[in-house]
C-alpha positions in Angstrom: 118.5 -37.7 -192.6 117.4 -34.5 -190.8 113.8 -33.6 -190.8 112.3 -32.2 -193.9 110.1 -30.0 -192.2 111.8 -26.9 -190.1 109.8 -24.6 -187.5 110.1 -21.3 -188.8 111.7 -20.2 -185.1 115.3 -21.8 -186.2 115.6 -20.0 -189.0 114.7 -16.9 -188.0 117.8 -17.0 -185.1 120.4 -16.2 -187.8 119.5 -13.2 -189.4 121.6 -13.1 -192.4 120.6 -16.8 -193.0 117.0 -16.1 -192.9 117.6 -13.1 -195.2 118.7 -14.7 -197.9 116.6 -17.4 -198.0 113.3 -16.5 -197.0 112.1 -15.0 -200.7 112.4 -19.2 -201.0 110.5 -20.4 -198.7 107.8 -23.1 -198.9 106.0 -22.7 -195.9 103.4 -25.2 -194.3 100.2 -23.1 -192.5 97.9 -26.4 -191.8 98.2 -29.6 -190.9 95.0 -32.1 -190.2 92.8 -29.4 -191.4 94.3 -27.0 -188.9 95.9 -23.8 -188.3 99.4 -24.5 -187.1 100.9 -22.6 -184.0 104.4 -21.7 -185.8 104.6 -22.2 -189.9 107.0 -25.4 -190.8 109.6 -24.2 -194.1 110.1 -27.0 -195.9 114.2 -27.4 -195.8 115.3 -25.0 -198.1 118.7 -26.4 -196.0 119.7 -27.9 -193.4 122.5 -26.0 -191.3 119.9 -24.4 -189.0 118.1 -28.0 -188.2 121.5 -30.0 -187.8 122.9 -27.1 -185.5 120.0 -27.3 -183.2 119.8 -31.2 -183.2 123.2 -31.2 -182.6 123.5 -29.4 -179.9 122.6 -32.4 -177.7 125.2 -34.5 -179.1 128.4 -32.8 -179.1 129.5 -31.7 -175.2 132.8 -32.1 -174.9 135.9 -31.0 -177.2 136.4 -34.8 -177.3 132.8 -35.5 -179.1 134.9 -32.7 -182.3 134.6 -33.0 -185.1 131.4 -34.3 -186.2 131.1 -34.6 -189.8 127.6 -35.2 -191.0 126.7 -35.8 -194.3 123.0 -36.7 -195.8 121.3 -37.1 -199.6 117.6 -35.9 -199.2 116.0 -33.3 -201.3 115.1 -29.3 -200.6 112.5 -26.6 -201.7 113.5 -23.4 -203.0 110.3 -20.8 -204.5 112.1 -20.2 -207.4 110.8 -17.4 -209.7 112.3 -18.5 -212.8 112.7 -22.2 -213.0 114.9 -24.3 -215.2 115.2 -28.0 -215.4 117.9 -29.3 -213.5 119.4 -25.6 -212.9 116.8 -24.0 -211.1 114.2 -26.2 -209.9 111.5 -25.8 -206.9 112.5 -29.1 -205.4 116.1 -30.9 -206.1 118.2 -33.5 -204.7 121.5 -33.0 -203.6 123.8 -34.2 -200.5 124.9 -31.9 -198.1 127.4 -32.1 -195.8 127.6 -30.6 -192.2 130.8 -30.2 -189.9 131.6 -29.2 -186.7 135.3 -28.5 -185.6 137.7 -27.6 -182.5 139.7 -24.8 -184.4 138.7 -22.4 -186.8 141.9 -24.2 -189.2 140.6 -27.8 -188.9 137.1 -26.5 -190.0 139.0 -24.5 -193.1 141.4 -27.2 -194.1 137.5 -29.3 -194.2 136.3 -26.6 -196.5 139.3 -26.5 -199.1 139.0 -30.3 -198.8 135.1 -31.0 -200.2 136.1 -27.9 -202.4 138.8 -29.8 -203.5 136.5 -33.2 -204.0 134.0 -31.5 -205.9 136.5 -30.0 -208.6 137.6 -34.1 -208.9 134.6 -34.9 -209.4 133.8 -32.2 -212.0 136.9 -32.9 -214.2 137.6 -36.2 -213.3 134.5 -37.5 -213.7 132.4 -35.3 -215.7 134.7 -34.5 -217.5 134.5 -30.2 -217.2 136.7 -28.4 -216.3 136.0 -25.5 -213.2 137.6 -22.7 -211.9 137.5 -22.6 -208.2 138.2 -19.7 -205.2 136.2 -18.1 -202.9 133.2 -16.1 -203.6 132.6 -12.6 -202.9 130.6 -11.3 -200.2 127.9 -10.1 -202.1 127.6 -13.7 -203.4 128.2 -15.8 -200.6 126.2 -18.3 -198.7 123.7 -16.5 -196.6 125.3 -16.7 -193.1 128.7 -18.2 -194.3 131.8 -16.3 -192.9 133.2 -16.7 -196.7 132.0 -19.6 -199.6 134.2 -21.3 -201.9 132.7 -23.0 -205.2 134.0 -24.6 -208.2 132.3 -22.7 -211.8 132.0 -24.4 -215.0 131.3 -22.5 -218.4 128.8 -24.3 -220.6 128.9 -24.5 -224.4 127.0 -21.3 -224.5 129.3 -19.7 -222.5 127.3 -19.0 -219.7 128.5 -19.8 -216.1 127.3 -22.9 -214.1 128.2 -23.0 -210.1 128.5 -27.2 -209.4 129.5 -27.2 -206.2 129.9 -24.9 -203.2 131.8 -25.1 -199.4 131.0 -22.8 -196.9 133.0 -22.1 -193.5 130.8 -20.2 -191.0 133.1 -19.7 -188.4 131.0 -19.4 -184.9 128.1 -17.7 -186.8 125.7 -21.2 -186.6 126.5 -22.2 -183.2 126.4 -19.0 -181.3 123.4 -18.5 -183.0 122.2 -21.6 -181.9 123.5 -21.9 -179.0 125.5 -24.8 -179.8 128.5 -25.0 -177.2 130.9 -27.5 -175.6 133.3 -27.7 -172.6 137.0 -27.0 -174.6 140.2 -28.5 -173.0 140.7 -25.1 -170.5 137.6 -26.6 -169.3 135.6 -23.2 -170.6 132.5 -23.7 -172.9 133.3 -22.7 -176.3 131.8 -22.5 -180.0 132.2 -25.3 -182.9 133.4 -23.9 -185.9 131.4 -25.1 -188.5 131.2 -25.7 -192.3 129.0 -27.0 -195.1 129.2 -28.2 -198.6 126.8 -29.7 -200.9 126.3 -30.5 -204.7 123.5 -31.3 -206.4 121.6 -32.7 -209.5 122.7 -29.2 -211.5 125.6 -31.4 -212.4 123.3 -33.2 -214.6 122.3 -30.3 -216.1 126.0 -29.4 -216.6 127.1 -32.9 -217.9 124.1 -32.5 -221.1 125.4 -28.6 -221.6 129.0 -28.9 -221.4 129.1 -32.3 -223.8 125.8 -32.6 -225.3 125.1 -31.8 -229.1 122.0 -31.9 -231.7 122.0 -35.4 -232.0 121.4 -36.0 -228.1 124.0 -36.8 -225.1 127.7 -37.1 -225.1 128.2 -39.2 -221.9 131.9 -39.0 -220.4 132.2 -42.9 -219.9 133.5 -42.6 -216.3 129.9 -41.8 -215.3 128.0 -43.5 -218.4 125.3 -46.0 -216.8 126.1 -47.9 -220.4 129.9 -47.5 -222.0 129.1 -49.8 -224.5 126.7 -50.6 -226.6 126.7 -53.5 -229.2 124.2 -53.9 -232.1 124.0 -57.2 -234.0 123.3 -57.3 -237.2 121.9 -60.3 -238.8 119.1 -61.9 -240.8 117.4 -65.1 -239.4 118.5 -67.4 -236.7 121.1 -69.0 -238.0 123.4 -65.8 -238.2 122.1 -64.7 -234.4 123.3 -67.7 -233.4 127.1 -67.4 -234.7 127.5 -63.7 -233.3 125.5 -64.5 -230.3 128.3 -67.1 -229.7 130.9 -64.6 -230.9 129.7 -62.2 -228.5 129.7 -64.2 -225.5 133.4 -64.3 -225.6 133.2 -60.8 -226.2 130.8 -60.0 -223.1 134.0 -61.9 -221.2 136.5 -59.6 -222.3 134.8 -57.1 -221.3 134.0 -57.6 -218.1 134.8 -54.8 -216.1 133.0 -52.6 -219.3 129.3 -51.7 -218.7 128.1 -52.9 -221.7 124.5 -53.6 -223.1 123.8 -55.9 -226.0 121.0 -54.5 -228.1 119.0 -57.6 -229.4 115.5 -55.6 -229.8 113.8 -56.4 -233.2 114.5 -52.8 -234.6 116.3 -52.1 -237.7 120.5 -50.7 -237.1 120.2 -47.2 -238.0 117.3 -47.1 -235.3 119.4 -48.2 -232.9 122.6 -46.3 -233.8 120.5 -43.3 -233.7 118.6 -43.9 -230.4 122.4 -45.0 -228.6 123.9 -41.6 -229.8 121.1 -39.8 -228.5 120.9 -41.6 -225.1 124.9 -40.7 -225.4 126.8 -44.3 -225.0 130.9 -43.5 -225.5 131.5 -46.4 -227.6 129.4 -48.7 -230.2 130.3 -52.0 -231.7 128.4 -53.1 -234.9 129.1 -56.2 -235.6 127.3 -58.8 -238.2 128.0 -62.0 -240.6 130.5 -60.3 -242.9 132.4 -58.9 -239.3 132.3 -62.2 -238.0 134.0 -63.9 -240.6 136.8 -61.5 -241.3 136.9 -62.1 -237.0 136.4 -58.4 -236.3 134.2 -55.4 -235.5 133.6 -51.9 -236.2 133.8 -49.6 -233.3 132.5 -46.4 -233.3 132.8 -42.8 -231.0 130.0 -41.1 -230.0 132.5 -38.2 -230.0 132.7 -37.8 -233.6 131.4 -41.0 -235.2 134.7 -41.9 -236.3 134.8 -45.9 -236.9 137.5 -48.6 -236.8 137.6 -52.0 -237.1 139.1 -53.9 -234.5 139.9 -57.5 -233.9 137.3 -59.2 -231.6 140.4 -60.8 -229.8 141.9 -57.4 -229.3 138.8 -56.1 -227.5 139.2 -56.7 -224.2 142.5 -54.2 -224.5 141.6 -52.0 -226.9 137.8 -50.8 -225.6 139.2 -49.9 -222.0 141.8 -47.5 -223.8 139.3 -45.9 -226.0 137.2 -45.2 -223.2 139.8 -43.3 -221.2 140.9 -41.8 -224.9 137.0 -40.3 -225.2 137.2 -39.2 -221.8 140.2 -36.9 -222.0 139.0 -35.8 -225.5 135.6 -34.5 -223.7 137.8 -32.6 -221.4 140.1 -31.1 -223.5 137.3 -29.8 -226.0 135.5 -28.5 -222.9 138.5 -26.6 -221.7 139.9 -25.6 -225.2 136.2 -23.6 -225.2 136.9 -22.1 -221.8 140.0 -21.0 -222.3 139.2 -19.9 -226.2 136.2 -17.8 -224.3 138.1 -16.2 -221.5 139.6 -12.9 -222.1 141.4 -10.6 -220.0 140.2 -6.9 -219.6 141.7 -3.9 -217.9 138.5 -1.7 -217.8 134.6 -1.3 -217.4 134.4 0.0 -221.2 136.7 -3.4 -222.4 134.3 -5.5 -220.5 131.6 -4.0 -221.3 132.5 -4.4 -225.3 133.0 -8.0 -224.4 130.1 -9.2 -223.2 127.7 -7.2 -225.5 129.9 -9.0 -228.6 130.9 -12.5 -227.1 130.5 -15.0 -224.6 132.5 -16.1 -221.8 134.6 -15.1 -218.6 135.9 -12.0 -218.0 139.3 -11.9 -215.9 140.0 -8.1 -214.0 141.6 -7.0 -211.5 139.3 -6.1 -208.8 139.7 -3.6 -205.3 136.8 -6.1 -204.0 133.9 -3.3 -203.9 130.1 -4.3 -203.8 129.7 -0.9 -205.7 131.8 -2.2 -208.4 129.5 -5.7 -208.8 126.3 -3.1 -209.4 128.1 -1.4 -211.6 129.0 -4.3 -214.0 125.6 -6.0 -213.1 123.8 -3.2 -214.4 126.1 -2.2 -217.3 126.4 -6.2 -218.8 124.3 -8.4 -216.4 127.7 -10.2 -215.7 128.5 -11.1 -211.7 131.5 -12.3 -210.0 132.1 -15.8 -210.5 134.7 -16.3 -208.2 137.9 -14.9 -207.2 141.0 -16.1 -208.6 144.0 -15.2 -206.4 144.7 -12.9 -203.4 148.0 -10.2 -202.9 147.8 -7.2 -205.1 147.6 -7.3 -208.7 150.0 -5.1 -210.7 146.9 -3.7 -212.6 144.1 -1.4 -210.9 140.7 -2.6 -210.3 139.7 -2.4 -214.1 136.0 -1.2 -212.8 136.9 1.7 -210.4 140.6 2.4 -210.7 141.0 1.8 -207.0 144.0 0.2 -205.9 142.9 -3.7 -206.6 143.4 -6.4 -204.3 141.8 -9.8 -206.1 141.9 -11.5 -209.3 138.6 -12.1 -210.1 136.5 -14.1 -212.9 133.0 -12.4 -214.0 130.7 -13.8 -216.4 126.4 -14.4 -217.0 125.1 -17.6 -214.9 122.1 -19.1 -215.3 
């Protein structure tokens, strides 16, 4: 990966890039006990490193495009931290690209845009909104940002996942050129994405209750969980031969066998709040009647299933769970997301409820103050382009957007 440790110099050659993050740098003033010449920032990102590293590397339009990616961690000051949200150092991969045409390096950023929203409802199970940002909430030196937003169970709003196209703004800035087919030096376009460990926050908020976890099992380390119940070798013996057969079934299941000396409701407890899918209790009584009781995390409803139907029946409950997550995560979205047609209406909203608000909007920075200072709400992102039938449900002006607002963390 790139360096960790960026000269202050490269970040100050893009001015709106510096702007926005300098109130976040973490800067290094010494090293062996010794006043440095120029202060290192410890990588709050990357673009500004990659683009001068890079610039070495790519000459020619037939070195395009150069896609980059790297999983490495970053330092943001951040005034008001929150674990996993907001945190002074995270882990994330970023992605870096650097393209002949201003449409390759768009069709790039609707591609990771599209990736990330996969990988939110796919495999996490929550559903997003995506579209661009506005300008007032764009990436600091971006030409536009797109992201994908999730609503959490208190509906709040949770940004997963961002792509950013720059245009020419990193590598004139940089100085990064190469000779183009008219033979002519010319500028990369360029674009970066990235996603990071908040989606760990946003899998325990969006599925997570009072008794711990709700893991969707596409991403659960353990899908399974099995707790024998027995008294004295004898009967460990008979399920631990049962089980074996089981274990073979399911072998394309991630599944843990819990064998620790602990009494069952210990362990049911402890599995639910570590937030395994699925759970099969099985003892003696089980064993003879040649089945076992399976039990949802979801809503603790059981069933007893045939240990020879196992192996088909576990794999389909797993994929039932997962769409159950979803759909109760988007039945709250959508049961939380209203539509307003003016500054008083969403105003009333979010002083009474929780959730999105969806206006028309003319697209005026004036108008995010106004509703940031009236409700504390910001544009989430913006839903369509073309001209709604409705004004801008802030100003009146003619609007231009569809746009999403609600509180983020």
């Amino acid at each position: 990966y790139f360096p960790a440790l960026i000269p202050l110099s490269f970040l100050q050659k893009e001015k709106d890039h510096v702007a926005g993050f300098e109130p976040e740098f973490q800067l290094v003033t010494k090293g062996g006990g010794k006043d440095l010449e120029e202060p290192l920032v410890l990588r709050p990102t990357s673009e500004t490193m990659i683009a001068t590293v890079l610039r070495d590397y790519i000459q020619s339009y037939r070195d395009l495009p150069v896609l980059t990616n790297q999983w490495n961690n970053v330092f943001r000051w951040e005034l008001r931290t929150r674990f996993f949200l907001r945190t002074r150092e995270f882990l994330w991969q970023e992605g870096h690209t650097f393209h002949e045409t201003a449409a390759e390096a768009e069709e790039e950023v609707a591609k990771m845009l599209d990736c990330y929203r996969r990988i939110a409802e796919e495999w996490c199970a929550i559903p997003v909104l995506t579209g661009r940002k506005s300008d007032s909430e764009k990436f600091a030196g971006a030409q536009y940002s797109t992201a994908i937003e999730g609503m959490m169970m208190d509906g709040k709003a949770l940004q997963m996942g961002t792509s950013h196209y720059f245009g020419e703004n990193f590598t004139r800035a940089y100085d990064l050129t190469y000779t183009g087919r008219t033979n002519e030096r010319q500028y990369p376009h360029s674009t970066s994405w990235g996603m990071s460990t908040r989606m760990v926050g946003a899998v325990v908020m969006a599925h997570g209750d009072d008794s711990g976890l709700q893991l969707p099992p596409r991403i659960a380390p353990v899908q399974v969980v099995i707790v024998p119940i027995f008294r004295g070798d004898s009967e460990r013996s008979q399920i631990e031969t049962a089980l074996n057969q089981v274990r073979a079934d399911l072998e394309d299941i991630r599944v843990k066998v819990d064998w620790r000396d602990e009494r069952p409701g210990f362990k049911f407890n402890e599995w639910e709040l570590k937030g395994v899918p699925l759970r099969i209790e099985i003892g003696p009584r089980d064993l003879a009647k040649g089945e076992a009781t399976v039990v949802r995390r979801l809503n603790r409803a059981k069933q007893t299933i045939p240990l020879e139907e196992l192996g088909v029946a576990i794999p389909a409950l797993l994929e039932e769970v997962q769409e159950a997550l979803f759909k109760r995560a988007r039945d709250f979205r959508d049961a939380h997301t209203v539509r307003v047609d003016s500054l008083d209406a969403m105003v009333r909203f979010f002083e009474t409820s929780i959730g999105f608000a969806v206006t028309a909007w003319c697209g005026r920075e004036d108008d995010e103050r106004t509703v940031k200072d009236r409700t504390t709400a910001t544009t989430r992102v913006i839903l369509s382009s073309g001209r709604p039938e409705q004004p801008c449900a802030v100003c009146g002006r003619p609007a231009t957007v569809e746009v999403a607002w609600g509180k983020a963390y």
